[in-house]
C-alpha positions in Angstrom: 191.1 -68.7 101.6 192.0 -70.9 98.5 189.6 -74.4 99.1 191.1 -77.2 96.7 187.9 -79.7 96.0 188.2 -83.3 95.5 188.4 -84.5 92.1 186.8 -87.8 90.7 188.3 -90.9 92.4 188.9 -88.6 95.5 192.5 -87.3 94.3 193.0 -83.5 95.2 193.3 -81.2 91.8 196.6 -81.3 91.8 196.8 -84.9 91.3 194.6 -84.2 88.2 196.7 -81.8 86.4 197.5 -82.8 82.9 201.5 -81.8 82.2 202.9 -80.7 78.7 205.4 -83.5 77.3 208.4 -83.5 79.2 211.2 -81.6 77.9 214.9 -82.2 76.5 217.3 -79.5 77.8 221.2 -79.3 78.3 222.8 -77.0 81.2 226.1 -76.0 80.7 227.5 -73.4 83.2 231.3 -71.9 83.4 232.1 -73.5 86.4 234.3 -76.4 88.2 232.3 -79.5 88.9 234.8 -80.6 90.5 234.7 -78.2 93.5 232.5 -77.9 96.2 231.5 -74.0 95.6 228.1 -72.2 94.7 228.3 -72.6 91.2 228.6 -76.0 90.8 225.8 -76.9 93.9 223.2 -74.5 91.8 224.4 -76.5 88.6 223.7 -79.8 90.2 220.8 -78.8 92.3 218.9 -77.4 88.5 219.8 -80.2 86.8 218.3 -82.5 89.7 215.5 -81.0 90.0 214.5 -80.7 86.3 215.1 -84.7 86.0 213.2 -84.9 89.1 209.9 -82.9 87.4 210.4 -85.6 84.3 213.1 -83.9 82.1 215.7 -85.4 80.3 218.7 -83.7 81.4 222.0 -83.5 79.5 224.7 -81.7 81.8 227.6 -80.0 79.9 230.8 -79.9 82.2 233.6 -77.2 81.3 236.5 -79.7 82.9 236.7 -84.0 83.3 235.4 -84.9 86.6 238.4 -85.5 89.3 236.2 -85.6 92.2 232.4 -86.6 91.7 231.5 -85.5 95.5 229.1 -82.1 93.7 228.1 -84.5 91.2 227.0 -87.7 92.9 223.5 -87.1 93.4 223.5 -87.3 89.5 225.4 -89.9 88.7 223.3 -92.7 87.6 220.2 -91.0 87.2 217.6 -92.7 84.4 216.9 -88.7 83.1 220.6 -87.2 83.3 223.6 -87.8 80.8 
């Protein structure tokens, strides 16, 4: 069984945890933003989650955006251009 002590200040260790800088990364993926398939959820759902963590996220789109639905939960985020 895996005990986590606390560290100073009473934080758990995770809280402690010193991160590498925070990267720069682009995602691009041959898919349709613009529909509501598999492809384009795991494009979004990558890039969210690596802004998320700290990232700065630059998301490379094969077409212009006709329908944002897939893409709304990145639209205005600080981390993702």
């Amino acid at each position: 069984m895996l005990e986590i002590e606390p560290a100073q200040g009473g934080q758990g260790i995770a809280n402690s945890i010193e991160f590498p800088p925070r990267m720069k990364c682009a995602i691009f993926a041959e898919v349709s933003a613009n529909l509501a398939e598999g492809p384009a959820i795991w494009l979004v759902s990558v890039a969210h989650g690596l802004a998320v963590a700290g990232s700065h996220v630059t998301v490379l789109l094969r077409n212009r955006i006709s329908n944002d639905t897939v893409l709304r939960p990145l639209v205005g985020h600080p981390r993702v251009t």
